[in-house]
PAROLO-97643 format. One record per atom (N, C-alpha, C, O): residue in one letter; x, y, z. Coordinates in steps of 0.02 Angstrom, whole numbers, padded with zeros to 5 digits, always signed. Each point is the difference from the previous one (the first is absolute). Example, Ala and Ser with C-alpha at 12.3 -4.5 7.8 and 13.67 -1.06 7.14 Angstrom:
! residues 2
A+00660-00284+00390 A-00045+00059+00000 A+00045+00060+00000 A+00052-00001+00033 S-00070+00054-00069 S+00042+00059+00003 S-00039+00055+00037 S+00025+00055+00008 
This chain:
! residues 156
X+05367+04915+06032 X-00037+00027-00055 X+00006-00048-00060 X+00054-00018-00024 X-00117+00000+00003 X+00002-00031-00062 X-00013+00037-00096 X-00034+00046-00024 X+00083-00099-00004 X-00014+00044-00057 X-00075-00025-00058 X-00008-00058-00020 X-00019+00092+00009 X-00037-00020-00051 X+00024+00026-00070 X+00040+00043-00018 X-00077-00081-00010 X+00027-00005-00081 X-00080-00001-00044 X-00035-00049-00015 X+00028+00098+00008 X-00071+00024-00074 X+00017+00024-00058 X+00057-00011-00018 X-00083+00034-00007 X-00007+00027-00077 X-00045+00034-00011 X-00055-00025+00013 X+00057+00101-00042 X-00039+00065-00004 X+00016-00008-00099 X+00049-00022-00030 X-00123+00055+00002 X-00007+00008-00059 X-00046+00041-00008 X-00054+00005+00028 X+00098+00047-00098 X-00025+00075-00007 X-00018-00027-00104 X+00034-00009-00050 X-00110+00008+00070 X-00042-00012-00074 X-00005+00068-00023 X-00031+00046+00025 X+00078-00049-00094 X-00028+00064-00047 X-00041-00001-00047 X+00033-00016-00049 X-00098+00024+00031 X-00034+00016-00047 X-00037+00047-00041 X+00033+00051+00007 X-00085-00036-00048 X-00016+00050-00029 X-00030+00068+00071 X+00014+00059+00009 X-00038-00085+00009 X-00017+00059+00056 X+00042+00000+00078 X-00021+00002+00057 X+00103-00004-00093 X+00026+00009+00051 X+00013-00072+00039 X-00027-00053-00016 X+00088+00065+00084 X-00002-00055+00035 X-00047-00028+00057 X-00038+00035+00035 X+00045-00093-00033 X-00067-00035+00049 X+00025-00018+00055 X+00039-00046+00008 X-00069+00096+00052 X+00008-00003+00072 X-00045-00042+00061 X-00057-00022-00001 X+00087+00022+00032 X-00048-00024+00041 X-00016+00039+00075 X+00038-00002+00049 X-00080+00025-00051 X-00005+00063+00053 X-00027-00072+00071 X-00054-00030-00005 X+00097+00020+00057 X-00005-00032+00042 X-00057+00040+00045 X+00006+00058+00020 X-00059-00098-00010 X-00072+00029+00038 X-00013-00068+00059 X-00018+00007+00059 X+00032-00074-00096 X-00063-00063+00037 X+00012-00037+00042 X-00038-00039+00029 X+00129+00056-00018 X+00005-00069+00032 X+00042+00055+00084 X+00039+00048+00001 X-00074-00089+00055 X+00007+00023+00080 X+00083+00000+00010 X+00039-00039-00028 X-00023+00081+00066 X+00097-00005+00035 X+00033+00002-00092 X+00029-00052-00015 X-00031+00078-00013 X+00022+00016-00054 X+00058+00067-00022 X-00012+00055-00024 X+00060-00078+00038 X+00054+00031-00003 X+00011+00059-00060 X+00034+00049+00017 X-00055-00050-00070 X-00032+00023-00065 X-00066+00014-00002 X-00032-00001-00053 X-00001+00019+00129 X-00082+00014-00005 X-00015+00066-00044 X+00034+00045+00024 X-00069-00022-00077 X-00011+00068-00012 X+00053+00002-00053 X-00036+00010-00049 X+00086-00013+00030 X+00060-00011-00028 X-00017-00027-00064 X-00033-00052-00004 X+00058+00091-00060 X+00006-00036-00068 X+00053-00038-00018 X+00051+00023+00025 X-00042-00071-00059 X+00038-00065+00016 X-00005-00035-00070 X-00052-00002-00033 X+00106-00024+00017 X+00012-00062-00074 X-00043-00050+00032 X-00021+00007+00058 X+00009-00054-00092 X-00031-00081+00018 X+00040-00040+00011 X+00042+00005-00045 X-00023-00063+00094 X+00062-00036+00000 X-00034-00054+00067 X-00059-00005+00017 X+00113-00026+00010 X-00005-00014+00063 X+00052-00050+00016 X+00054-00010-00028 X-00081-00022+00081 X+00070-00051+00015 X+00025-00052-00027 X-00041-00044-00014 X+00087+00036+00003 X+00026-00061-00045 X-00002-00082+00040 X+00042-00021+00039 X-00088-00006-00057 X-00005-00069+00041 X+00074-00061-00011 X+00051+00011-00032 X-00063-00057+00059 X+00049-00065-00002 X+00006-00023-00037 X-00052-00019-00028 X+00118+00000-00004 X+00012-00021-00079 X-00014+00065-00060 X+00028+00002-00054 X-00087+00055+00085 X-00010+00026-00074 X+00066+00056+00000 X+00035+00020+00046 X-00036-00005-00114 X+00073+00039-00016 X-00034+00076-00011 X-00061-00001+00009 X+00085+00056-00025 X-00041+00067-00003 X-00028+00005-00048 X-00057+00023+00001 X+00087-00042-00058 X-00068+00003-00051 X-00058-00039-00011 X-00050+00013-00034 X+00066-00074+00075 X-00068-00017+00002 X-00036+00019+00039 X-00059+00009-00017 X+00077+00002+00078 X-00023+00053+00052 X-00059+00047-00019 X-00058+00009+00020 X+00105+00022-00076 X-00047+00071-00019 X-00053-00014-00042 X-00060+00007+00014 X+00092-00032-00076 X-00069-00054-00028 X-00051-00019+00043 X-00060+00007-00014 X+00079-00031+00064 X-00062-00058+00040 X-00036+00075+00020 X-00056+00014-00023 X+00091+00032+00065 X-00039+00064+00038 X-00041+00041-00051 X-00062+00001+00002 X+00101+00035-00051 X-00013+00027-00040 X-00078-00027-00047 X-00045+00040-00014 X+00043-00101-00002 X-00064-00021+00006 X-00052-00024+00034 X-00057-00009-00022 X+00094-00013+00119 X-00066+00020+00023 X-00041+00048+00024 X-00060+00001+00013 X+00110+00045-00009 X-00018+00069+00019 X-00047+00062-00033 X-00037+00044+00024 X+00062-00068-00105 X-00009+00050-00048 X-00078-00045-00054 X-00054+00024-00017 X+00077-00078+00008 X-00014-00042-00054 X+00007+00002-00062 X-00038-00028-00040 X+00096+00069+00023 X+00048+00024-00041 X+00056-00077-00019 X+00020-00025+00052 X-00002-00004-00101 X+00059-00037-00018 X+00054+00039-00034 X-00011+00031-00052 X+00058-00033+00075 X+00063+00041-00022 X+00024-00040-00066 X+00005-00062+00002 X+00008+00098-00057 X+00026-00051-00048 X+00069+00043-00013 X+00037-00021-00045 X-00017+00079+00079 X+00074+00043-00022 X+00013+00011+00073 X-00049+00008+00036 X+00102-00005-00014 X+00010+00032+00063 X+00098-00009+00020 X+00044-00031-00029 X-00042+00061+00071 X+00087+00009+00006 X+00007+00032+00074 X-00030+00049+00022 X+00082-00093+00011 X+00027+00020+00070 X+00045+00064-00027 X+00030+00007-00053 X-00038+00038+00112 X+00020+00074-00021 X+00045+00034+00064 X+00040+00047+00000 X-00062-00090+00052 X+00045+00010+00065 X-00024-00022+00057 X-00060-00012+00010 X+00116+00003+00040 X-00011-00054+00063 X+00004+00043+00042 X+00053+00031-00002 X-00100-00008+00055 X+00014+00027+00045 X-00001-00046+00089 X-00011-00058+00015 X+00031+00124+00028 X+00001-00030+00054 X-00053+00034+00027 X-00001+00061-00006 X-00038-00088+00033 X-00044+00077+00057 X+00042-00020+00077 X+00009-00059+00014 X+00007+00097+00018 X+00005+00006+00081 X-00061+00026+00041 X+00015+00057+00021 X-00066-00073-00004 X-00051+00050+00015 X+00003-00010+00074 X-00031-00053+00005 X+00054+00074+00074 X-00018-00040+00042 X+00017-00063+00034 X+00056+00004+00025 X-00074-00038-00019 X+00005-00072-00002 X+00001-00057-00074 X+00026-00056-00002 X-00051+00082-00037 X-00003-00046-00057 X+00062+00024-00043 X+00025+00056+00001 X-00008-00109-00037 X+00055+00006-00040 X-00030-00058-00058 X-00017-00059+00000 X+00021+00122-00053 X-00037-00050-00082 X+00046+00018-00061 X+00016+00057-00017 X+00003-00114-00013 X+00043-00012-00054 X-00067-00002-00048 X-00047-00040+00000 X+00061+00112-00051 X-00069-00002-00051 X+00006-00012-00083 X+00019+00052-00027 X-00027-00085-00003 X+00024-00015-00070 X-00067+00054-00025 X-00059-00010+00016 X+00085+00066-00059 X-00038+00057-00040 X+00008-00038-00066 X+00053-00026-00017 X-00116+00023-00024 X-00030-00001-00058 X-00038+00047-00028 X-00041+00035+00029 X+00058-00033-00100 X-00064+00029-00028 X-00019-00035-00068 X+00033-00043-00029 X-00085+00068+00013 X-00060-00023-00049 X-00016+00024-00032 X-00035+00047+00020 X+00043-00057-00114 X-00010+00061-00033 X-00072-00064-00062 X-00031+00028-00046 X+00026-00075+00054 X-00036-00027-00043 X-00024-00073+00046 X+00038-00039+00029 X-00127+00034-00034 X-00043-00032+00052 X-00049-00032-00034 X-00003+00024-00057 X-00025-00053+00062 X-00067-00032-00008 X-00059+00000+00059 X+00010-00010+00060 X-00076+00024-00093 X-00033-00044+00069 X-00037+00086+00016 X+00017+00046-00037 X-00053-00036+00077 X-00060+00038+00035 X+00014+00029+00066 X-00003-00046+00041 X+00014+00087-00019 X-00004+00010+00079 X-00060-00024+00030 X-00053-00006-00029 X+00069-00014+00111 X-00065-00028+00030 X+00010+00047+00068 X+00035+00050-00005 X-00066-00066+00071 X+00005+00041+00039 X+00068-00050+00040 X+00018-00059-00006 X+00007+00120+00048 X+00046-00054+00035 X-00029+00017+00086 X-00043+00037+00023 X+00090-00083+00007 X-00030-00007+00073 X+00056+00035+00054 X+00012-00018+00058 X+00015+00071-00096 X+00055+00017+00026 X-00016+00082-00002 X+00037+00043+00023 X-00095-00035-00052 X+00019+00083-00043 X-00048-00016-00050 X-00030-00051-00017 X+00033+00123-00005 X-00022+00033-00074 X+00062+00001-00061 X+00054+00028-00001 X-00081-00061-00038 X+00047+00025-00062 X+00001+00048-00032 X-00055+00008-00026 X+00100+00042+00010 X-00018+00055-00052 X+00061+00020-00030 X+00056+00004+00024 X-00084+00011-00099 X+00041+00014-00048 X+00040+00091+00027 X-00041+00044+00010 X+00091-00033-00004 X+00021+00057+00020 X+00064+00042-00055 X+00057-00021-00010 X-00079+00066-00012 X+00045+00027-00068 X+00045+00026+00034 X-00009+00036+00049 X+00087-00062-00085 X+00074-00009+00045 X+00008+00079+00040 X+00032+00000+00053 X-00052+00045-00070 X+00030+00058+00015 X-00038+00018+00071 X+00028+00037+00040 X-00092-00066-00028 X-00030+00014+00046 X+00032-00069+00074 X-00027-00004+00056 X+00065-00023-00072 X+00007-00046+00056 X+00037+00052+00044 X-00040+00037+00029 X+00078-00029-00021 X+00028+00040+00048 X-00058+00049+00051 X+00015-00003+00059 X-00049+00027-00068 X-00062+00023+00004 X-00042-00035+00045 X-00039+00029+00037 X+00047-00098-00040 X-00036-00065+00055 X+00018+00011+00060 X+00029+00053+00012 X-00039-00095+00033 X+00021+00002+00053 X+00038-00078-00012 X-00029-00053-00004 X+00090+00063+00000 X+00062-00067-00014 X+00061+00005+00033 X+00017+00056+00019 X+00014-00095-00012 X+00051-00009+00049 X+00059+00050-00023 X+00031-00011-00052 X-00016+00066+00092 X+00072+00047-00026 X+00064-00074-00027 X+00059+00004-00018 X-00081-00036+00022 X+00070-00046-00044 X-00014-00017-00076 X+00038-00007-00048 X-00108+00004+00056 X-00036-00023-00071 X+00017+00047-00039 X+00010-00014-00059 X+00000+00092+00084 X+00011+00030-00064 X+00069+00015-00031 X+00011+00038-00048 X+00032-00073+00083 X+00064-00005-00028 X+00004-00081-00029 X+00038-00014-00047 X-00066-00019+00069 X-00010-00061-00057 X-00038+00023-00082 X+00019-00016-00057 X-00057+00043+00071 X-00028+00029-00059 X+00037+00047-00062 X+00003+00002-00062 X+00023+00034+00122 X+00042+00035-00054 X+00052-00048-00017 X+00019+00008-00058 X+00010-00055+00088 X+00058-00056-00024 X-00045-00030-00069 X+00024-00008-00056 X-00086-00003+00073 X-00024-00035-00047 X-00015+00017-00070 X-00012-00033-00050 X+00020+00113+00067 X+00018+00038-00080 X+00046+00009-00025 X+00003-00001-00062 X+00054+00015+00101 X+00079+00016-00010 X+00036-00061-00031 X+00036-00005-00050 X-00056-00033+00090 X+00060-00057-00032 X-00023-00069-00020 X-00049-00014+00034 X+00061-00025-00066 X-00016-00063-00032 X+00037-00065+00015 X+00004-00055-00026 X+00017+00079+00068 X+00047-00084+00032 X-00037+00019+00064 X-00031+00049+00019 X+00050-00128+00012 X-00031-00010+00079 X+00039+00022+00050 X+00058-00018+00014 X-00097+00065+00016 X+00003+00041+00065 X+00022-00033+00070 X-00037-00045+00019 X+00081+00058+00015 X+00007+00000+00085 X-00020+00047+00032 X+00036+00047+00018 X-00105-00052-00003 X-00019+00061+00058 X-00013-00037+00065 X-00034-00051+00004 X+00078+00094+00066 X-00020-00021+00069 X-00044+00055+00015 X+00012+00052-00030 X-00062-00052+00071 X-00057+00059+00020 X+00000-00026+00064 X-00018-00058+00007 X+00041+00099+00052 X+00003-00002+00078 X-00058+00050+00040 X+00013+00058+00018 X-00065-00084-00009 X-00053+00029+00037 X+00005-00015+00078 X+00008-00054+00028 X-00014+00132+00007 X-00016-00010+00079 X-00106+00025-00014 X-00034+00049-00014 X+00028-00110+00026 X-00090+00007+00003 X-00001+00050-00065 X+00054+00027-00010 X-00101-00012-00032 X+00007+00014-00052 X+00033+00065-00016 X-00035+00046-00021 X+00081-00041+00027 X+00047+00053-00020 X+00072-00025-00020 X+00034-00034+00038 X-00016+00053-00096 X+00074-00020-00053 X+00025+00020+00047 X-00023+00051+00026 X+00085-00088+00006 X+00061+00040+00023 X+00073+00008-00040 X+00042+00045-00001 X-00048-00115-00035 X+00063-00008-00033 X-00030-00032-00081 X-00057-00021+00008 X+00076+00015-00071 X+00013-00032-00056 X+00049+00005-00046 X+00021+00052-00024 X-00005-00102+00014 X+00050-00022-00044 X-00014-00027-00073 X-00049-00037-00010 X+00090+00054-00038 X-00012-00027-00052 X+00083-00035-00036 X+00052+00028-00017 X-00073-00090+00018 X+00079-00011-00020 X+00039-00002+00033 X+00057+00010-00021 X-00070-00023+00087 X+00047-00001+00076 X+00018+00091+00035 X+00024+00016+00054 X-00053+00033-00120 X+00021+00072+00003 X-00056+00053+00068 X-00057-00024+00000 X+00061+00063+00031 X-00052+00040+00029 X-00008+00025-00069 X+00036+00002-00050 X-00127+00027+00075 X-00020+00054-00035 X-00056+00020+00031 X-00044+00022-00036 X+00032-00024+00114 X-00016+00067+00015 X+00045+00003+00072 X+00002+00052+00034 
């Protein structure tokens, strides 16, 4: 099993945060699924530039504020991904379409409400609770949580 290494980013702005409801792309593990913008971290690049580079080709958004907020692990299966979490509270720049999905602005209280990964919403709530950077592991058998950790701790 190999590990991959991406970067997920949760944009907050006036109408709420900006999702990406996964629709376009075939064998898509996140098909149907609302989702941050991020992706894999290439050779030589480091995570913030990572996200930078994604974050504007995805969005066509330029991040001019942003802050790592927590590293997770996913276990899903066969894949194993080391994920650097960002968020985004100040941007420049236009949305365009992306080739991944629909973008849409989604007001915080209604995310849970999506159809999103049962781990996402304990990242979320980390992401209100606390202000230092997070250790979350999220252990999926095919999409179902079996185990997460926060801080090396269970919590479910």
């Amino acid at each position: 099993m190999n590990r991959y290494e991406t970067t997920l980013c949760y944009i907050y702005g006036p109408k709420g945060v900006l999702m990406l409801h996964r629709t376009k792309k075939e064998n898509d593990i996140n098909k149907d699924k609302y989702i941050g913008v991020g992706g894999h971290i290439e050779q030589g690049e480091s995570p913030d530039e990572c996200i930078l580079r994604e974050v504007s080709e995805e969005t066509g958004l330029q991040m001019r504020s942003f802050r790592l907020r927590g590293i997770i692990t996913f276990l899903i299966d066969d894949i194993d991904e080391l994920t650097f979490l960002y968020t985004c509270d100040d941007y420049s720049g236009d949305l365009r379409e992306c080739n991944e999905g629909e973008l849409v602005w989604v007001e915080e209280e209604k995310i849970e409400s999506l159809p999103i990964w049962e781990g996402d919403k304990i990242f979320f709530r980390l992401l209100k609770e606390r202000s230092d950077v997070f250790s979350l592991k999220l252990h999926y058998i095919h999409d179902r949580l079996v185990d997460a950790r926060v801080d090396g701790k269970s919590v479910v």
